[in-house]
SEVEXFI-290634 format. One record per atom (N, C-alpha, C): x, y, z; residue in one letter. Coordinates in steps of 0.001 Angstrom, whole numbers, plus 500000, padded with zeros to 6 digits. Layout:
XYZA
...
***
This chain:
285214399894458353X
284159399446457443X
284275397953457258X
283385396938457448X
283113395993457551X
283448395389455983X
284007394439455730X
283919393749454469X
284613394602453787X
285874395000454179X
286795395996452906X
287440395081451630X
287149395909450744X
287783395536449583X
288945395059449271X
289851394448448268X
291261394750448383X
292014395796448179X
292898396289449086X
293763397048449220X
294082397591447403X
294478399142447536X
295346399407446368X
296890399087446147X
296937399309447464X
298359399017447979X
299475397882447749X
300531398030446641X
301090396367446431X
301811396344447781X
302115394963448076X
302263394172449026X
303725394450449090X
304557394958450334X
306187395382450328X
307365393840450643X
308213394562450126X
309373393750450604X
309246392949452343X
309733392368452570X
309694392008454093X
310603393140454782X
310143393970455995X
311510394517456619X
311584395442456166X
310874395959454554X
311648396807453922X
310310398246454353X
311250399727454519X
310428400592454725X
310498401104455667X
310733400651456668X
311335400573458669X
311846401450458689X
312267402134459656X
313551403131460289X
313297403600461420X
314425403344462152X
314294403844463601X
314312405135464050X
313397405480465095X
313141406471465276X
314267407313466317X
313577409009466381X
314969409376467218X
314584408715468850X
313845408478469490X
313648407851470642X
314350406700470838X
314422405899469475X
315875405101469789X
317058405028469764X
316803406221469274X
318619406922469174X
319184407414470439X
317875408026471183X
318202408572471994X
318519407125473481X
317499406176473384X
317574405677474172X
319341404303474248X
319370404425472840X
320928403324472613X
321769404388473230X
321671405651472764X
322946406947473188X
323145406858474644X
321722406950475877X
321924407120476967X
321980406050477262X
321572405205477097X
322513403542478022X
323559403235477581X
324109403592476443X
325825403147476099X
326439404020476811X
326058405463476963X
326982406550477618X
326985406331479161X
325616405784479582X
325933405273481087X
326511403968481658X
326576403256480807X
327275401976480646X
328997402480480347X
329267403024479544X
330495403548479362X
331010404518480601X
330235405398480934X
330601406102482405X
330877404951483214X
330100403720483541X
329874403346484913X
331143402550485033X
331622402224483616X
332459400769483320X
334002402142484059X
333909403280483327X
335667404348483585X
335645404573484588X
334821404887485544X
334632405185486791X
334366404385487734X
334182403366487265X
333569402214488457X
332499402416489541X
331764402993488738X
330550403133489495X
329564402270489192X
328821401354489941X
327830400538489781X
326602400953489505X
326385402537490283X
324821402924490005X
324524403243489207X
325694403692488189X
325084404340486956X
324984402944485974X
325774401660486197X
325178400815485174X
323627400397485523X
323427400211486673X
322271400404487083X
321244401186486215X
321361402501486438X
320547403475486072X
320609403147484544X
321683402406483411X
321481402228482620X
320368400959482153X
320767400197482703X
320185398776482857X
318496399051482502X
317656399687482674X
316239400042482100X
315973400422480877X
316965401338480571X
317305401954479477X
317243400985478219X
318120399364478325X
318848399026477850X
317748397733477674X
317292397152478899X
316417396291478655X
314882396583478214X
314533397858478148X
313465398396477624X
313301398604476369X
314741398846475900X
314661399054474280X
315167397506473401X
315118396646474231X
315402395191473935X
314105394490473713X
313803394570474950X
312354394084475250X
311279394199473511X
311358395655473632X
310602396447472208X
310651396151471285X
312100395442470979X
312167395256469514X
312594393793469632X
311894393131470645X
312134391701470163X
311622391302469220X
309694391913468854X
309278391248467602X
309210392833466912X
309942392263465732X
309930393615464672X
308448393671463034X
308504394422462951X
307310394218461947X
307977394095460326X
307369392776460042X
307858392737458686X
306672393219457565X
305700394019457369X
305190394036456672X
304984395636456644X
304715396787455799X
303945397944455925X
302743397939455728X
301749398653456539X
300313398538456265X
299692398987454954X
298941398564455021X
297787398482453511X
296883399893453959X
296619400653452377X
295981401790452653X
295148401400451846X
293976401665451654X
292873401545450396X
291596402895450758X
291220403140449900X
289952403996449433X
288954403456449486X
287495403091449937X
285698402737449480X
285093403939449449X
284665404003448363X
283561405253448423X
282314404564448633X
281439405296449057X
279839405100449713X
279255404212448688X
278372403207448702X
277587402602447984X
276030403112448079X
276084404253448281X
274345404970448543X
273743405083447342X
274390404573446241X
273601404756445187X
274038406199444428X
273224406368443126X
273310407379442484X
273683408780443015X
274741410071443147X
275212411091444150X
274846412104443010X
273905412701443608X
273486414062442984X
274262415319443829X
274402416356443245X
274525417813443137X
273630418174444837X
274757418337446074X
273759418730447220X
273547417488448094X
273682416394447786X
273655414654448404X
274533414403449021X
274378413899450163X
275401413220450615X
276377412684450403X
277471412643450735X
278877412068449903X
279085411100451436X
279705410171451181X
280491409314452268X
281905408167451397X
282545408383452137X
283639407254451553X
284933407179452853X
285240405823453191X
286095405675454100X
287924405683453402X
288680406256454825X
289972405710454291X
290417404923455139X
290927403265455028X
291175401981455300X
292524401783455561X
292980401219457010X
294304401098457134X
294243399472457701X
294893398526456720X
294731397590457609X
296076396984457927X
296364396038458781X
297066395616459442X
297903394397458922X
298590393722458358X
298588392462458187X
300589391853458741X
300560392744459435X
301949392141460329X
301091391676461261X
302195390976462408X
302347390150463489X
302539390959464413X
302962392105464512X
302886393069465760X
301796394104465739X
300823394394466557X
300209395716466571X
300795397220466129X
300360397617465606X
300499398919465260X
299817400434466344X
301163400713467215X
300970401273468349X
300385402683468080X
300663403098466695X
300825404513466190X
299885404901464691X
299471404806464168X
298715405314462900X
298519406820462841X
299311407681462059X
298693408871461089X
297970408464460118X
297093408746459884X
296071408881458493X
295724410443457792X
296333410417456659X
295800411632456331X
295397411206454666X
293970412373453997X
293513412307452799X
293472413642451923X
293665413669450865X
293141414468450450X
291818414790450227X
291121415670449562X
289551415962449351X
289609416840448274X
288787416585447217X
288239417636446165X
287591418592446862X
288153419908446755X
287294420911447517X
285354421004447134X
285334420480446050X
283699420524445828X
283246419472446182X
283963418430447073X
283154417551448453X
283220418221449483X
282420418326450202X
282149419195451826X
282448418512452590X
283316417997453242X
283525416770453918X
282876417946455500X
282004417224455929X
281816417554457614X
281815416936458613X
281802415550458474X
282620414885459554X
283493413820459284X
284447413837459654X
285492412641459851X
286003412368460826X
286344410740461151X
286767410063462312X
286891409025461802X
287469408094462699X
287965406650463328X
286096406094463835X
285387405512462692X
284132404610463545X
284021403206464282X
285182402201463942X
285547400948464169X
286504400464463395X
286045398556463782X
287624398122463034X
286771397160462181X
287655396014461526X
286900395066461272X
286860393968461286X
287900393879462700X
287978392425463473X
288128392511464689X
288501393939465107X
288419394312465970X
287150394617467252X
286962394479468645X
285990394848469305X
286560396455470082X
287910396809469881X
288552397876470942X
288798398798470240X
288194399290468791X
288423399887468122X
288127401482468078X
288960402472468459X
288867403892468984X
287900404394468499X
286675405210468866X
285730405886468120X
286184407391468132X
286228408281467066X
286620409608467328X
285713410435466134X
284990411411466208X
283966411963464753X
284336413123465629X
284621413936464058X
284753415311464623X
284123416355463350X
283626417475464119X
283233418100462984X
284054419442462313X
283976419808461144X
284534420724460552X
283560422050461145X
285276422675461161X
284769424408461779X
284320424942460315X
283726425989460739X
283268426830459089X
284235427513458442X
284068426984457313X
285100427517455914X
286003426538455736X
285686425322456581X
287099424618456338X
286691422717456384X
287141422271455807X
287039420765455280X
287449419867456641X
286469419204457235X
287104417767458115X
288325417589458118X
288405417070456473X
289334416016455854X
290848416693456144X
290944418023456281X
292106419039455789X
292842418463457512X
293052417698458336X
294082417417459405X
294778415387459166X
295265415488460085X
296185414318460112X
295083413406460971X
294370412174461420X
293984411313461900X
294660410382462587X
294807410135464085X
295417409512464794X
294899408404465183X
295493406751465050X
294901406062465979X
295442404669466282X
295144403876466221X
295982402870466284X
295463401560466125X
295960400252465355X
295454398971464749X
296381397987465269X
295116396765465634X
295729395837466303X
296304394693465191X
296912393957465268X
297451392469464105X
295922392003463651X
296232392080462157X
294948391154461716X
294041392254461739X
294157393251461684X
292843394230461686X
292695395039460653X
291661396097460906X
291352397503459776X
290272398015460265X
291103399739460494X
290391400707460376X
289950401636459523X
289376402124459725X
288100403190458600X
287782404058458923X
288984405797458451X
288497406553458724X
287747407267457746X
286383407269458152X
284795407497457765X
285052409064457148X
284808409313455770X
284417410760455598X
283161411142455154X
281726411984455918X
280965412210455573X
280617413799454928X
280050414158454334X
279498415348453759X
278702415774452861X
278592416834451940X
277903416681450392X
278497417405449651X
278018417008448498X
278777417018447027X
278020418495447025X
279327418690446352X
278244420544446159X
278526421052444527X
279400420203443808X
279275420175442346X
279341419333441220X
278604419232440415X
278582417960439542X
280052417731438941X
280297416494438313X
281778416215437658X
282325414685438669X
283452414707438135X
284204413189438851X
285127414123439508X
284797413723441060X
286246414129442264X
286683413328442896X
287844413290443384X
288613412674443789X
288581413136445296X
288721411600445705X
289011411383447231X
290384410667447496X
291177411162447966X
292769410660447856X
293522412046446876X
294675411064446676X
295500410705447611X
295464410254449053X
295699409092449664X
295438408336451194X
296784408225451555X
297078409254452764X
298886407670453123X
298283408116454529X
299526406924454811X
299418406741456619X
300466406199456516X
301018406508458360X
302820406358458474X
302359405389459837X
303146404860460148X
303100403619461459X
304209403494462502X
304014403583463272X
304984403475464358X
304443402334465125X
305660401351465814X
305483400865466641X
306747400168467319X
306764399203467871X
307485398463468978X
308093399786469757X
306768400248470746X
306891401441471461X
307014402639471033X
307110403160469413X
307300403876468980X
308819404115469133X
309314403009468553X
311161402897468251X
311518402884467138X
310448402150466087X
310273401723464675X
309272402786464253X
309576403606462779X
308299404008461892X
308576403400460604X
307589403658459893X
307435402981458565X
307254403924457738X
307777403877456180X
307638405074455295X
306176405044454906X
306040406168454136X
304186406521454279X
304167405488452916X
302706405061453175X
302207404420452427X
301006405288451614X
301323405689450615X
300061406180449271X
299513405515448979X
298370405820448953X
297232404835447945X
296420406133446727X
296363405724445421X
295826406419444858X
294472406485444771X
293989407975444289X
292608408608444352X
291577408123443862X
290236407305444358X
289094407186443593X
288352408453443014X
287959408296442372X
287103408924442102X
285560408722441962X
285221410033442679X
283612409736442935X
282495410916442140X
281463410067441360X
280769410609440291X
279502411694440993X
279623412820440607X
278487413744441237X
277666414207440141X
276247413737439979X
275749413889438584X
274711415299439111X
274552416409438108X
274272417552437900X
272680417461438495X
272574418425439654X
270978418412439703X
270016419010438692X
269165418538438595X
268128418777436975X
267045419581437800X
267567421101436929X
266480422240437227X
265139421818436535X
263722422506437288X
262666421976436913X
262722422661435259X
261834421632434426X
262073422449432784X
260588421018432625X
259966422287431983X
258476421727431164X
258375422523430288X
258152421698428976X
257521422531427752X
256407421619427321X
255368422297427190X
254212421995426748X
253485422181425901X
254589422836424968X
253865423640423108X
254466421729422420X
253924422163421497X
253955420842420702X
255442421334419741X
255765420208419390X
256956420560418426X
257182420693417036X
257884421021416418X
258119421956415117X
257746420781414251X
258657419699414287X
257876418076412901X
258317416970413696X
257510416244414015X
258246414481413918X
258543413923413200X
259255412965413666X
259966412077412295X
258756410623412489X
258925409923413203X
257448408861413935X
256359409428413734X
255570408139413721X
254046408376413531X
253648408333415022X
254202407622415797X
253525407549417360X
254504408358418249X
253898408903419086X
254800408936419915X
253677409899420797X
254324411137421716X
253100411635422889X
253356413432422572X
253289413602421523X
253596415189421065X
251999414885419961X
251318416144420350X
250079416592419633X
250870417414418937X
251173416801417486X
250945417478416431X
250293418423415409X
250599419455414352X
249937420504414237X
249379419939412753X
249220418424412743X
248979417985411356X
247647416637411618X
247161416733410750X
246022415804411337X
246757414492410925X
245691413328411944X
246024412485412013X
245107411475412959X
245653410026413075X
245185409254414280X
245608409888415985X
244942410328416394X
245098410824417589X
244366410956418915X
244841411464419621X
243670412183420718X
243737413718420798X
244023414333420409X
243797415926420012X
243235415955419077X
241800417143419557X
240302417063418701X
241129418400417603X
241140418256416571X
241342419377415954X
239825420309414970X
239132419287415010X
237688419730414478X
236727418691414193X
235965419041413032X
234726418737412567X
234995418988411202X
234911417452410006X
234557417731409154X
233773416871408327X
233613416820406887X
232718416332406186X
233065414812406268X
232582413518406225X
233183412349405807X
233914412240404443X
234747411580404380X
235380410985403312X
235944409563403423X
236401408791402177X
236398407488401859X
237879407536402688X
237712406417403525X
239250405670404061X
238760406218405250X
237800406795406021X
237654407769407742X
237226406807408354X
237699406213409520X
237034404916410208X
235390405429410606X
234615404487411039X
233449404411411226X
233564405083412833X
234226404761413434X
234114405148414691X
234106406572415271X
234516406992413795X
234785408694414017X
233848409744413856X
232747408841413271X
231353409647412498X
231049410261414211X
230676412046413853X
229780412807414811X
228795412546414668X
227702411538415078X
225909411931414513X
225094413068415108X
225676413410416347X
224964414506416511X
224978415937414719X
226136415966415223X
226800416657413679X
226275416300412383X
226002414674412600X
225964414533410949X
224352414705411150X
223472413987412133X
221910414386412173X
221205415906411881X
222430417159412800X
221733418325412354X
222074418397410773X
223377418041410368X
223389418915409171X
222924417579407580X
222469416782408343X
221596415798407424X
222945415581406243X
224058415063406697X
225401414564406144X
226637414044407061X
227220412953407138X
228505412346407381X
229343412964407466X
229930413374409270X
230420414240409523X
231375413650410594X
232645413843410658X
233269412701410880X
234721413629412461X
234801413448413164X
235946414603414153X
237069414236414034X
237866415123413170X
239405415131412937X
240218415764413781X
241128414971414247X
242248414607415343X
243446415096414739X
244379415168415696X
246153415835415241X
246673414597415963X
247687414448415162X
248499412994415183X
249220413095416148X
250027411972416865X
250231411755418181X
251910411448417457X
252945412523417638X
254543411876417327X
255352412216418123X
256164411240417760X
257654411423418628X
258533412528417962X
259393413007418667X
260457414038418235X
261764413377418551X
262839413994417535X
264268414174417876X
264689415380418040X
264766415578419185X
265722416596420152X
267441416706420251X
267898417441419650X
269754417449419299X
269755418517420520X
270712418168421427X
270637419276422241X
272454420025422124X
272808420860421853X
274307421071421268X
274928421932422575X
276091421384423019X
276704422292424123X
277901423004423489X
277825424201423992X
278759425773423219X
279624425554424331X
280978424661424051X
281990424994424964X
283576425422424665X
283303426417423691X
284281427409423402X
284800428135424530X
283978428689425424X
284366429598426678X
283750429157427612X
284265429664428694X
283753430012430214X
283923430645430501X
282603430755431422X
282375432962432417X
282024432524433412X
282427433101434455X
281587433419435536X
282114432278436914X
281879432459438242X
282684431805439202X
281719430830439436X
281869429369439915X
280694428659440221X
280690428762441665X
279755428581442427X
280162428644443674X
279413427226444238X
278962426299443406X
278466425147443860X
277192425070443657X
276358424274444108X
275105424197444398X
274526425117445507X
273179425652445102X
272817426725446040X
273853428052445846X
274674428113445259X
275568429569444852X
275821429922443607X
276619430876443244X
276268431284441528X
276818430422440801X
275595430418439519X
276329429427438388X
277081429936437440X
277962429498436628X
278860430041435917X
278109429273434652X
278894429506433586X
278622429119431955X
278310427543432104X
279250426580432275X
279089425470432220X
278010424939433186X
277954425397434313X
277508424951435551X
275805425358434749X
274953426421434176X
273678426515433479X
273963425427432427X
274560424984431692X
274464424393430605X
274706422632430663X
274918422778431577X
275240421169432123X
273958420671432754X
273320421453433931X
272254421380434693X
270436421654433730X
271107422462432701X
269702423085431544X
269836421636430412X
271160421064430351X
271042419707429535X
270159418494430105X
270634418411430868X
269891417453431727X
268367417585432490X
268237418644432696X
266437419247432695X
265958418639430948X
266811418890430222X
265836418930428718X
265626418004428731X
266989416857428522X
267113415809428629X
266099414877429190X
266287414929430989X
264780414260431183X
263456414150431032X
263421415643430207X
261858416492429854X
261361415173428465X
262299415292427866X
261931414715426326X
261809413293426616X
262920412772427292X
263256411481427520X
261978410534428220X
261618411527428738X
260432411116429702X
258990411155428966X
258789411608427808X
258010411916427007X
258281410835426053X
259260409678425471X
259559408908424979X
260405409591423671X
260571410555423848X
261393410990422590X
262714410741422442X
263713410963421706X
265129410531421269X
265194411804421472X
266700411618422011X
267117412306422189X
269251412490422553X
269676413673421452X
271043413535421165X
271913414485421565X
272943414339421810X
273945415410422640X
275261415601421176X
275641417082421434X
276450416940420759X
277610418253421592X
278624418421421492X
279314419466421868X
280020420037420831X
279945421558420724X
280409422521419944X
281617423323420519X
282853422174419777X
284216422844420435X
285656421911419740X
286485421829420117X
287490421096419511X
287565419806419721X
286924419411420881X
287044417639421135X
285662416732420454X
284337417852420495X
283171417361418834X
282905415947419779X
283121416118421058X
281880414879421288X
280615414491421427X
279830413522420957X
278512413549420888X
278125411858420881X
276813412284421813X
276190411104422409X
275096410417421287X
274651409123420453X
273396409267419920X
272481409164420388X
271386409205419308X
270344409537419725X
269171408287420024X
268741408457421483X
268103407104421909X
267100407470422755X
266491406705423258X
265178407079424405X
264944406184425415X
264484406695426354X
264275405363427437X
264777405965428585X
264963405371429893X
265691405230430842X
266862405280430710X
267218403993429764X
269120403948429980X
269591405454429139X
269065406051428202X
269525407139427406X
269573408204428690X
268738408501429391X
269198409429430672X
270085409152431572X
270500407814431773X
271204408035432270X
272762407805431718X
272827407129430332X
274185407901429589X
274018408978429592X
273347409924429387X
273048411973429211X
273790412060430431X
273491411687431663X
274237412195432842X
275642411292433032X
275804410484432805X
276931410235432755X
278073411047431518X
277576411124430726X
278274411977429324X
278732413265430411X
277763413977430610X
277564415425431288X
278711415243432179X
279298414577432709X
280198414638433860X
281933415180433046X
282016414783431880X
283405415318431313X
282972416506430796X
281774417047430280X
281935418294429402X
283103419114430572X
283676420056429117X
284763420957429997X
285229422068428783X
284929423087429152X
285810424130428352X
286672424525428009X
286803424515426543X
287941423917425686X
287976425150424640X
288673426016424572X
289178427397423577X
289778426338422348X
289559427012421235X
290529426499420137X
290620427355418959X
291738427626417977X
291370428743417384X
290853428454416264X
290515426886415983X
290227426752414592X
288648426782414492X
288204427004413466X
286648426702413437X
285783425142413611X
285283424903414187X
285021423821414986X
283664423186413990X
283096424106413351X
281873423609412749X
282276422005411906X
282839422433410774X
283362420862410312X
283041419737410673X
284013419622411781X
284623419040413083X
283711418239413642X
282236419155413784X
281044418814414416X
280163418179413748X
279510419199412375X
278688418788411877X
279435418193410468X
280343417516410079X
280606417088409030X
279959415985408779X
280847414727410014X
280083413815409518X
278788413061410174X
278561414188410613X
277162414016411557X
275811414711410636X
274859414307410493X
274033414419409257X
272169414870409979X
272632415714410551X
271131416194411389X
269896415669410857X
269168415232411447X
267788415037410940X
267026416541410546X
266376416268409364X
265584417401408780X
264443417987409999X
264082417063410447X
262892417353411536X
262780417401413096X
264257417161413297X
264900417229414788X
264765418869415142X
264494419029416688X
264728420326417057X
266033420469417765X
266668421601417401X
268154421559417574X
267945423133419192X
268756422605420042X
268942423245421257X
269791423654421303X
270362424769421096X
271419425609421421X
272221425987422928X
272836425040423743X
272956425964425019X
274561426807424600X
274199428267424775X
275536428929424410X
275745430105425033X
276865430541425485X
276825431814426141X
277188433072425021X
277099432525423785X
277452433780422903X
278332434474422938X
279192434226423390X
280924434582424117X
281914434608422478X
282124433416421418X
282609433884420746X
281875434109419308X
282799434631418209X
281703434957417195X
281239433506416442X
282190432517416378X
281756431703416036X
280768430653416462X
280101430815417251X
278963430564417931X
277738430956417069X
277519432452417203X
277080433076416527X
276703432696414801X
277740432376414310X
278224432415412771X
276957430678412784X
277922429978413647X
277516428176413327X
275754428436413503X
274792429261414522X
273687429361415110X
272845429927413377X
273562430650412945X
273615431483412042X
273660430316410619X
274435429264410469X
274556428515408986X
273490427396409462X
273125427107410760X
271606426252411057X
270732426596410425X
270523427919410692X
269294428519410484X
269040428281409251X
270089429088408131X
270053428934407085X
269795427312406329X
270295426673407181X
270437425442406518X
268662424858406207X
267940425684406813X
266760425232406904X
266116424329408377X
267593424180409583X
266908423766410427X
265915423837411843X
265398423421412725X
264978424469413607X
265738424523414674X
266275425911414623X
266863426007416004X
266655426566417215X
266333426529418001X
266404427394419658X
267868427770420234X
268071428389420597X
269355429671421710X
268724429262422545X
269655429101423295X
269779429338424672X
270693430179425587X
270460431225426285X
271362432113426457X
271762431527427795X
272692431299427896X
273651430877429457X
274270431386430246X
275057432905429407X
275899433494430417X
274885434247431668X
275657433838432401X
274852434302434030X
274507436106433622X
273399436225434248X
273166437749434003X
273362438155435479X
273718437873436059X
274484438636437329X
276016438840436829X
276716438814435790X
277998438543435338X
278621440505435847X
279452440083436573X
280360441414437008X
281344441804436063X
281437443554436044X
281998443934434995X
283480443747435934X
284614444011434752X
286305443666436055X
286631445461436803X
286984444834437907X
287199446116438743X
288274447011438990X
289487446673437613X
289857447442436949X
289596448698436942X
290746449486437149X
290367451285437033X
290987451239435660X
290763452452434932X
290627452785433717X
289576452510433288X
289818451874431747X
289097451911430260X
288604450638430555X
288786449555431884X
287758448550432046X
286364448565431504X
285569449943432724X
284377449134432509X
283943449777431208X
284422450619430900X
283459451231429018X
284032449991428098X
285125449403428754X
285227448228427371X
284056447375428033X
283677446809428930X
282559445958429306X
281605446351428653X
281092447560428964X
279417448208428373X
279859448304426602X
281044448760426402X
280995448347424774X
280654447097424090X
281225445934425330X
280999444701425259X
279692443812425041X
279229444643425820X
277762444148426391X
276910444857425308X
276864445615424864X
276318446461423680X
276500445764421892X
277752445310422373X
278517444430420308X
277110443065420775X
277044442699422283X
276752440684421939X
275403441390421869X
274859442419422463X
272880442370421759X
273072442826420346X
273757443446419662X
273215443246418419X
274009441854417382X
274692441228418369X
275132439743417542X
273327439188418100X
272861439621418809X
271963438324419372X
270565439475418592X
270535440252418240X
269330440757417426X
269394440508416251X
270986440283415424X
271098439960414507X
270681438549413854X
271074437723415252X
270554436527415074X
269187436012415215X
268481436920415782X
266768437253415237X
266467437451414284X
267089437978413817X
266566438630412573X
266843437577411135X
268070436454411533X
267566435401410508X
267089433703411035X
266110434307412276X
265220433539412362X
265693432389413432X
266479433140414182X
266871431816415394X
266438432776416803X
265668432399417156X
265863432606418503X
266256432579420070X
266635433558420864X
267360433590421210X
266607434257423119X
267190432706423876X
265832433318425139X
267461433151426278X
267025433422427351X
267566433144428789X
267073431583429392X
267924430881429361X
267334429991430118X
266819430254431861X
265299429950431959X
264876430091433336X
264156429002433784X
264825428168433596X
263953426778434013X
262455426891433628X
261371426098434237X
259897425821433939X
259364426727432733X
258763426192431265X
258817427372430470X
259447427697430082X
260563428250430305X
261506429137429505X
261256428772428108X
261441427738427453X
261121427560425690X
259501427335425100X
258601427987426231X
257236427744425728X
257022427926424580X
256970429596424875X
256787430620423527X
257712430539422672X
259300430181422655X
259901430100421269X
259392428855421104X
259057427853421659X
258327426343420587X
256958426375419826X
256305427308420686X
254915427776419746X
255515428954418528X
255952429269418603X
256562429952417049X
257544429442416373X
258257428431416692X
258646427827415799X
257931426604415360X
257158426010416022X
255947425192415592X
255059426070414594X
254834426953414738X
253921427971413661X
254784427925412734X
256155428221412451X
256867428569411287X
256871427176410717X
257185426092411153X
257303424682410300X
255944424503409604X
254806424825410208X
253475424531409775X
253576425778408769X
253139426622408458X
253269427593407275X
253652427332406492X
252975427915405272X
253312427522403796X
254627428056403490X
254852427447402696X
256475427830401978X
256189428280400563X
257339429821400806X
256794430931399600X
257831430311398971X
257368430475397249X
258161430227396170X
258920428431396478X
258289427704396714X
258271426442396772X
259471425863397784X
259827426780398279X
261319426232399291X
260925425418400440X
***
């Protein structure tokens, strides 16, 4: 790779790191032993026959290498790496002794949720003789997973190239990098040189998600949500009589001519919303198998954040992250471009985190919800306190939406015995936690991308608009 970075690698002792190999053991052993024969016996041919031996392994190590090579990591500069995208990042061996380097192993590690499918040796980067070698991965198995052979001239660097795709969102690591060196004929090796792991960012692909019901209250007077309250707008909500303060521009005359009175077309106000979107990461279920394979708990709730996320965001609304668990981290609440893409950057640490204490506090203590924010539930309903917190929202007077996450392909365990009746007992306790939680007014859907929250936003938009019995 052309224009490499600096090395991770600190710079070694002179000399230091070296050790001779057994080929020179072997080759000092057989010319001293034929030199020693030829001298007791007086035989000339065998000093002879030593004499190659002797000046060959001289010759070799006239110039010795004082430096160990430099290993370094570049990951791809392609820009933003989604879920399914291409991944590329080289591993860099460069040269900076005075003797060529006759010998190079290169080997890397790989996060198994990079696909690495081809790797090789593509060039150097001062080099014109620089080995080309791309090879591809057999199925089921990673490029990256062999040793890389090749060899660097003085003053140089090679780059062995790893291409593939990312097949799950999160930060992975490429490295661990070493490479070992042999040279002056392969008489001399050098101890391996490590370089530590970059890490490379794979941001969650965003399932399609549109909602198109209007929302429960804004807090703004402007914004691009047709409201269920009149106002300055562009949603016709009717026809009515004039009154003092109605701009002129609004008079119907057709309207006001038939009914021989000032009749004026009232509009529903145009607002922005705050959207709290809350991630339930008490538990995890279910196996991920990547992109394009099954999703597990986190893997819906990471990918359903970031659908919402851009849904609202893109609509100009604010919009806030919070996580429901022991570490209580949460993003504020902002709008725009840059707010999506902190949302996806945030999204890359969520991680499931058990704890036995009650987490609500923790969360909502000193965090102070807006009265008129719609609150997003993504939760797999896994423990009761999920349930309970979904449950003191409601009450609290705010609006909330469920979101149900656990995969419904979820396998019962294949366990003989009292397994699977504890499953179906299982599966039987969480619908009436989740009817129960209907019943004080939270609802509770499957996330299915496009839609999925139509119909719970048109009824909970109906419930905010409705009168309030006994003045509450």
């Amino acid at each position: 790779m052309t224009g490499s970075t600096v090395p991770h690698a600190a710079e070694p002792e002179p000399a230091a790191g070296w050790a001779p190999t057994r080929a020179l053991g072997r080759a000092v052993l057989l010319a001293g032993l034929l030199l020693v024969a030829g001298v007791l016996l007086g035989r000339v041919d065998l000093i002879v026959l030593a004499a190659p031996f002797a000046l060959g392994t001289a010759y070799a190590l006239r110039r010795r290498p004082t430096a160990l090579p430099q290993v370094w990591i570049s990951p791809g500069d392609d820009g933003p790496l989604v879920e399914g995208g291409d991944v590329a990042a080289a591993v860099s061996v460069g040269n900076p002794d005075t003797v060529d380097y006759d010998l190079v192993v290169v080997r890397s590690r790989v996060s198994p949720w990079l696909r690495i499918d081809r790797a090789g040796f593509a060039g150097t980067a001062s080099a014109d003789d620089a080995p080309t070698a791309v090879e591809a991965a057999p199925a089921g198995r990673s490029a990256a997973d062999r040793p890389f052979v090749t060899s660097v001239p003085t003053g140089a660097a090679v780059d062995l190239e790893l291409a593939g795709r990312a097949l799950r969102w999160g930060r992975h690591p490429v490295g661990p990098a070493g490479a070992r060196v042999a040279t002056a004929g392969g008489l001399l090796v050098s101890r391996a040189v490590i370089t530590e792991p970059v890490g490379v960012r794979v941001y969650p692909r965003t399932e399609p998600f549109e909602a198109v019901e209007a929302m429960p209250r804004a807090a703004g007077l402007v914004g691009a949500h047709h409201s269920r309250r009149p106002g300055e707008g562009g949603e016709l909500a009717g026809v009515r009589i004039f009154a003092p303060g109605d701009r002129l521009r609004r008079i119907d005359w057709r309207v006001s001519l038939r009914a021989r009175q000032l009749h004026v077309a009232a509009t529903l106000s145009d607002r922005d919303a705050e959207v709290v979107v809350l991630l339930d990461v008490l538990a995890e279920a279910g196996r991920s198998g990547g992109v394009g394979g099954a999703a597990s708990v986190l893997d819906t709730t990471v990918r359903a954040t970031a659908a919402i996320a851009e849904h609202y965001l893109h609509r100009g609304d604010r919009v806030s992250l919070l996580e429901y668990g022991p570490g209580a981290r949460r993003l504020r609440p902002a709008a725009g471009r840059r707010q999506y893409l902190t949302v996806l950057e945030w999204l890359l640490d969520v991680r499931a985190d058990s704890s036995p204490h009650e987490p609500y506090d923790q969360v909502f203590g000193p965090q102070l919800l807006s009265s008129d924010a719609l609150v997003v539930v993504l939760t797999p309903l896994l423990d009761e306190r999920s349930a309970q917190m979904l449950a003191r929202l409601a009450r609290a007077g705010r609006f909330v939406v469920a979101v149900d996450t656990l995969p419904a392909d979820l396998a019962p365990p294949k366990d003989r015995g009292w397994a699977e009746v504890a499953y179906r007992l299982w599966r039987l306790d969480r619908e009436t936690m989740i009817g129960q939680l209907r019943e004080h007014g939270v609802p509770v859907v499957p996330w299915a991308g496009a839609g999925s929250l139509d119909q719970v936003l048109r009824d909970v938009a109906r419930l905010a608009t409705a009168p309030r019995v006994g003045g509450r």
